[in-house]
C-alpha positions in Angstrom: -30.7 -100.3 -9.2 -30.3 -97.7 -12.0 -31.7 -95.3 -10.1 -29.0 -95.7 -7.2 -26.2 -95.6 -9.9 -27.3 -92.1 -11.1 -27.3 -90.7 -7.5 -24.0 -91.9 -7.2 -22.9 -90.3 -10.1 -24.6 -86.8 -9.2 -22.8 -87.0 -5.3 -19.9 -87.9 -7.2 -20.0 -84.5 -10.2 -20.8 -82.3 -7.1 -17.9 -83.2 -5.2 -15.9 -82.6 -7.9 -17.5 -79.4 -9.0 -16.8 -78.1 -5.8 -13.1 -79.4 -5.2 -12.4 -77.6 -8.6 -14.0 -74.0 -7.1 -12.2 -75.3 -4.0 -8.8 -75.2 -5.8 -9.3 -71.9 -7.9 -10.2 -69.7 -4.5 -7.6 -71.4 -2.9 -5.3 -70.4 -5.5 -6.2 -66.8 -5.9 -6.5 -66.7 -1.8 -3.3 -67.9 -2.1 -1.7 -65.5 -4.7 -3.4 -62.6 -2.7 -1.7 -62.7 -0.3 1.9 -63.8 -1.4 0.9 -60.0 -3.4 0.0 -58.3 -0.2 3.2 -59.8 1.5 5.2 -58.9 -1.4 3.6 -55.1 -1.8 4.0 -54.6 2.2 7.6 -55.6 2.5 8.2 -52.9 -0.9 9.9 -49.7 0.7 8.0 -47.4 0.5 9.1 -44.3 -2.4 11.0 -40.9 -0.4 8.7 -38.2 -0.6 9.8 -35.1 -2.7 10.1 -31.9 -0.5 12.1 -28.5 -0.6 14.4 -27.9 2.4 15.5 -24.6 4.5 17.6 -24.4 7.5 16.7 -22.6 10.8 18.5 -19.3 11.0 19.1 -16.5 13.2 18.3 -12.7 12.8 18.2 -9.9 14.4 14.5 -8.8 14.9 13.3 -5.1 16.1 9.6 -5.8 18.0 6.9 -4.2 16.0 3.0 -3.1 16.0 0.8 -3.3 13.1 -1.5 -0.6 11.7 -3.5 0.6 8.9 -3.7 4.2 7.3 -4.9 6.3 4.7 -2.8 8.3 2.7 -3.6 12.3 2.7 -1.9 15.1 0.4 0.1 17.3 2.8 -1.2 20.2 0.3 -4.4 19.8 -1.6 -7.1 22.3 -2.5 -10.4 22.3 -4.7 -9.3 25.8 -6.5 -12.2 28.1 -7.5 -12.0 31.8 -8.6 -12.4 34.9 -5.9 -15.2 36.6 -8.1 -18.3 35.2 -10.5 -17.8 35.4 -14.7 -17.8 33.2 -17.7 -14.8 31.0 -18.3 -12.7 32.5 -21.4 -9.4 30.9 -21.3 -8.1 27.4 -20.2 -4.6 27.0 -19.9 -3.8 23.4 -18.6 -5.1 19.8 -19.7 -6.6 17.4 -17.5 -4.1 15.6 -15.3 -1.4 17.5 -16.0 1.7 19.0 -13.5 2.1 22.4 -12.9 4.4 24.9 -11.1 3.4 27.1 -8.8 2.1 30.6 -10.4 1.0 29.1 -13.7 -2.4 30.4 -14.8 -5.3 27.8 -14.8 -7.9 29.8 -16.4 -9.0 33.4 -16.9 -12.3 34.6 -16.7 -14.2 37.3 -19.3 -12.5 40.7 -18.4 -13.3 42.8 -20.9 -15.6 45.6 -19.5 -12.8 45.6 -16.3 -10.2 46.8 -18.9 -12.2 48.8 -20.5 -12.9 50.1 -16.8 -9.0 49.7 -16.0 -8.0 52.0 -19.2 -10.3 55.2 -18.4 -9.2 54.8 -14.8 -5.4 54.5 -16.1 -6.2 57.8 -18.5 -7.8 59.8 -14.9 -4.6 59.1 -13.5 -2.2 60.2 -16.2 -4.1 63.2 -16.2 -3.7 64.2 -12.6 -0.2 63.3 -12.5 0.3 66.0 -15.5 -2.1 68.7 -13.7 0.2 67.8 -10.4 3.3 68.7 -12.8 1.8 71.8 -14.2 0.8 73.0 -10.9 4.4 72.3 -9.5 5.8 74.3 -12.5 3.7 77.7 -11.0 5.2 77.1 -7.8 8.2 78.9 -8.3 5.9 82.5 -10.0 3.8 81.9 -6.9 0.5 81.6 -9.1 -0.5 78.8 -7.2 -1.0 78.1 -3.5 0.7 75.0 -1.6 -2.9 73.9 -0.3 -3.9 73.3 -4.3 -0.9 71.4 -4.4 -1.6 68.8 -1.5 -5.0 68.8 -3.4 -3.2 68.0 -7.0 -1.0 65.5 -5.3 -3.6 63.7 -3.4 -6.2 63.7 -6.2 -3.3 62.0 -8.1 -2.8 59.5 -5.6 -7.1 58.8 -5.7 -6.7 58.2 -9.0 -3.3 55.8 -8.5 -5.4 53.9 -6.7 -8.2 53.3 -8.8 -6.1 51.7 -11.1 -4.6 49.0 -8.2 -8.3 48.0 -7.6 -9.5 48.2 -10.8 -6.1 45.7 -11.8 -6.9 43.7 -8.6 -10.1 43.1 -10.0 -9.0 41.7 -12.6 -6.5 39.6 -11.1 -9.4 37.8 -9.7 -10.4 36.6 -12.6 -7.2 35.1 -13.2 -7.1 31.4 -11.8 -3.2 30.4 -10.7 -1.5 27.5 -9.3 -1.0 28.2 -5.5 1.8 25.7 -5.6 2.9 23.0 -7.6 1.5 19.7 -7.8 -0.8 17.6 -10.0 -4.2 19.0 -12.0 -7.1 16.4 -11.9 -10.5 16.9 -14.2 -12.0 20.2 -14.9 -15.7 20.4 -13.9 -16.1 23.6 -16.2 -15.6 24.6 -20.2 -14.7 27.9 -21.6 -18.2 29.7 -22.0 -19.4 28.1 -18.6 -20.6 30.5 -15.8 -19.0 30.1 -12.3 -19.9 31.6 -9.3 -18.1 32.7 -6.8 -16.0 29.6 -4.8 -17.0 27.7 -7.5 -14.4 24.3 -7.3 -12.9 24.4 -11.0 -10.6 21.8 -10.1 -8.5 19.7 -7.7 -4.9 20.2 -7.4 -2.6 17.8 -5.3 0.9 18.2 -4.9 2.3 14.5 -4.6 5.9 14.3 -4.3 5.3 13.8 0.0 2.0 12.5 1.4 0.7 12.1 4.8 -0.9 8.5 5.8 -2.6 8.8 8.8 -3.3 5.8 11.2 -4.0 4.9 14.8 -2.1 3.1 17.8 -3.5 1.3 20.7 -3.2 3.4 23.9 -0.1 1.0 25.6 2.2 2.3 22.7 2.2 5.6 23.7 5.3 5.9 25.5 7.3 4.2 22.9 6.4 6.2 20.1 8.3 9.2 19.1 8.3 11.3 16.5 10.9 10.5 13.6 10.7 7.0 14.2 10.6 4.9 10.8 7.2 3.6 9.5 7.0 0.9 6.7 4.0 1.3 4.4 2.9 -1.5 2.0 0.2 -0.8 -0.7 -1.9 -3.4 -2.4 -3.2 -0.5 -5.0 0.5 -0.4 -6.2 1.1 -4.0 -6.5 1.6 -4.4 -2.8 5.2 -2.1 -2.9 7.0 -1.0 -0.2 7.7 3.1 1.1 9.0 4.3 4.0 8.5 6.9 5.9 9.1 9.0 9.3 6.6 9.8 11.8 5.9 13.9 12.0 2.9 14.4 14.2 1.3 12.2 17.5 -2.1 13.4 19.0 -1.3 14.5 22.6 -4.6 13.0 23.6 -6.2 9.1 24.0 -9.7 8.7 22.2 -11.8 7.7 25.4 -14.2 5.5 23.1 -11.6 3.5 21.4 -8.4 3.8 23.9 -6.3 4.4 20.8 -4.4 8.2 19.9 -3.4 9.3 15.9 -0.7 9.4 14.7 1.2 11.0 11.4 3.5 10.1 9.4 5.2 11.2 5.9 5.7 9.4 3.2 8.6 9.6 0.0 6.2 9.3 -3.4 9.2 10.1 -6.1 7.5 8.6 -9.0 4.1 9.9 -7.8 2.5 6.3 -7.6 0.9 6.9 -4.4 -2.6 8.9 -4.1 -4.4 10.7 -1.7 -7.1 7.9 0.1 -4.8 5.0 -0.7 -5.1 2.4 2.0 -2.1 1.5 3.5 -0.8 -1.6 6.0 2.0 -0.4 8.1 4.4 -1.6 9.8 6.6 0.1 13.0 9.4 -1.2 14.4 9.6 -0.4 18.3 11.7 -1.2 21.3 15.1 -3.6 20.7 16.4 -6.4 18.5 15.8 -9.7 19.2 17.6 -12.5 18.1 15.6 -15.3 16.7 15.1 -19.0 15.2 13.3 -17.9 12.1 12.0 -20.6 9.0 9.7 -19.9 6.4 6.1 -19.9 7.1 5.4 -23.0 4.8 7.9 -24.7 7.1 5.0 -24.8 9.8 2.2 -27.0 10.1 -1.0 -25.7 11.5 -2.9 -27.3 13.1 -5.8 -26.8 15.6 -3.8 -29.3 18.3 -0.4 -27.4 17.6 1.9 -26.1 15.2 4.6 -28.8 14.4 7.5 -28.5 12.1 9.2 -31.3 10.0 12.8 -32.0 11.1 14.9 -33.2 8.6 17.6 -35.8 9.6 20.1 -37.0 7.2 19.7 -40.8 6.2 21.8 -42.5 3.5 22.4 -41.4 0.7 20.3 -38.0 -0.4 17.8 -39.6 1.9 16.6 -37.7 5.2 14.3 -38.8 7.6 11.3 -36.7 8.8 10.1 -36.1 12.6 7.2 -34.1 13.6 8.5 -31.5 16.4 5.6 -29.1 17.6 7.0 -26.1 18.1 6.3 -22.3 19.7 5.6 -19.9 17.1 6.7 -15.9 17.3 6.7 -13.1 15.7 5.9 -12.9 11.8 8.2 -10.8 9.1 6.9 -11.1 5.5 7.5 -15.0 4.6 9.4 -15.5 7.6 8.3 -16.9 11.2 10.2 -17.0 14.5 10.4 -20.2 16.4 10.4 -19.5 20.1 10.9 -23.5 21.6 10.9 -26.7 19.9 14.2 -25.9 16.6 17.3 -25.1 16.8 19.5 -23.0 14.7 21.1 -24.9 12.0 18.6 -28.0 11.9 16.9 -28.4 8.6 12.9 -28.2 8.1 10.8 -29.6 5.3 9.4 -25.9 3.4 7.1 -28.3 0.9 5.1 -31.2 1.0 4.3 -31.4 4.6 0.9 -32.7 3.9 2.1 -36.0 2.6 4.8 -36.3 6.1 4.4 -38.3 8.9 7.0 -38.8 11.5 9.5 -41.0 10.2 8.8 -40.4 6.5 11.7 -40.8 4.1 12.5 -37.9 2.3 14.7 -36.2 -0.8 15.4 -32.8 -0.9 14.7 -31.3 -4.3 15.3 -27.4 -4.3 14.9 -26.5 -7.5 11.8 -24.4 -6.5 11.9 -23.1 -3.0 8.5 -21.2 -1.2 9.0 -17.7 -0.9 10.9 -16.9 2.2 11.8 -12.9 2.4 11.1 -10.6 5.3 10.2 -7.7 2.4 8.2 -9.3 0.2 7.4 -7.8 -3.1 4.6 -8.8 -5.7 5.9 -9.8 -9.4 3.9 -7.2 -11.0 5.2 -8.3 -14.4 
């Protein structure tokens, strides 16, 4: 009898220890999901994003190239004749004008040389007087004359080589322009063509660059090239075209072409690499937004169209969309926007189609067709 009271007793502590875990699952089951319904039915927050509107412009069609900059007068300067380096006129780097001296070399013995010969000459221009003077008391025949007068000339022009000599051991600017590193020291021996040192002349440089062969008949000379430089903070210089080859290069179907390039504060160097820009043909007009405006993506480019909501609200919707030409921080929109419509610059990775937005421009994207580097 005992023995059935105590099963009784255990059915009865397990049915109740299990309506108890019964009633606690049930009730957090139960609070779950009155949270879920409750965090499901909470609009969502607008997503932050910076705005732009579609624009027009007119655009020129272009073709893209890359040059190297060349100086349209550069030499490796180096004396005519050998010697020992006695004089240095100039410091490394420096500007000079054209005709300064650079260096001289040891010309001692060619004076030396350059007064005797100097003396000879001075001499036969007094015997050619004295002789004249004996002209008149016919003491002297015209034949020793033409002999005075043409030993004197001899001697004149013993003294111009002699000084010519001499001159070549005077190094001068051939023009001005801009001095790099000497590669020799006074008491150094040169030899003859001997570089002593580069000398540029920077205020105009060439770039030189090539053009696929279906450009040909739409270049011309004069036309405007625009030259951007990374190795000067990625500035801008423009410049004219001078010079087009008259001939295609079989192996690459491409022909060279020349241009010139303003350098007025002498930034630019010869062997710069330069990107370049040429506007050909006419302007277009175009739908242009900035480049963070667009989506890419390997199904299509999409754009987020901004439509106004209540409030400051706006309402996103993803419109793919034909892209064109690009200008600096700028993109044409062939299809798919309109001018005027307003497109999401910011934030597009956290969009989707029907996403609620604000517009907060307090810091815009970069969006200029010129853009220059903050090189502070």
């Amino acid at each position: 009898m005992k023995k059935v009271l105590f099963g009784r007793r255990m059915w009865l502590m397990l049915i109740a220890t299990l309506l108890v875990f019964g009633g606690v699952l049930g009730m957090q089951w139960f609070g779950n999901m009155k949270m879920n319904e409750f965090m499901d039915n909470m609009p969502v927050p607008p997503v932050s994003v910076s705005t732009a509107e579609a624009r027009t412009a007119l655009w020129q069609d272009s073709v893209e190239s890359v040059g190297t900059l060349a100086a349209i007068r550069g030499a490796e300067l180096a004396t005519e004749v050998p010697g020992t380096v006695e004089e240095i006129f100039f410091d490394n780097g420096a500007q000079v004008a054209e005709g300064d001296i650079i260096l001289n070399l040891n010309s001692a013995p060619d004076r030396a040389e350059l007064k005797a010969l100097e003396a000879a000459a001075e001499l036969a221009a007094i015997e050619l007087r004295r002789a004249k003077s004996l002209v008149a008391s016919r003491n002297i025949s015209k034949s020793e004359i033409d002999q005075r007068s043409s030993q004197l000339d001899q001697a004149r022009a013993r003294v111009a080589a002699q000084q010519a000599r001499i001159d070549q051991k005077t190094l001068r600017a051939p023009y001005s322009g801009h001095l790099g590193i000497r590669r020799y020291n006074v008491g150094d021996y040169v030899q003859t063509g001997d570089t002593i040192i580069e000398l540029q002349s920077l205020d105009k440089l060439y770039v030189d660059f090539t053009l696929p062969e279906q450009y040909s008949g739409q270049v011309r000379t004069g036309m405007e090239v625009n030259a951007q430089l990374q190795a000067v903070g990625g500035n801008a210089f423009t410049g004219h075209i001078n010079a087009i080859a008259p001939v295609i290069d079989p192996q690459t179907r491409n022909f060279a072409v020349q241009a010139i390039l303003d350098n007025p504060d002498n930034l630019l160097k010869p062997g710069m690499f330069a990107s370049l820009n040429l506007p050909i043909g006419l302007e277009v007009e175009q739908v242009i937004v900035p480049r963070t405006a667009v989506a890419y993506r390997p199904y299509g480019n999409s754009v987020y169209v901004l439509e106004k909501k209540e409030g400051d609200t706006f309402t996103a919707t993803q419109r793919f969309v034909t892209l064109g030409p690009v200008r600096g921080d700028m993109v044409a929109i062939l299809e798919g926007l309109n001018p005027g419509e307003t497109v999401a610059t910011s934030g597009l990775l956290k969009l989707d189609s029907g996403a609620v937005v604000t517009a907060n421009n307090a810091i815009q994207p970069s969006a200029e067709l010129n853009p220059q580097p903050d090189n502070g």
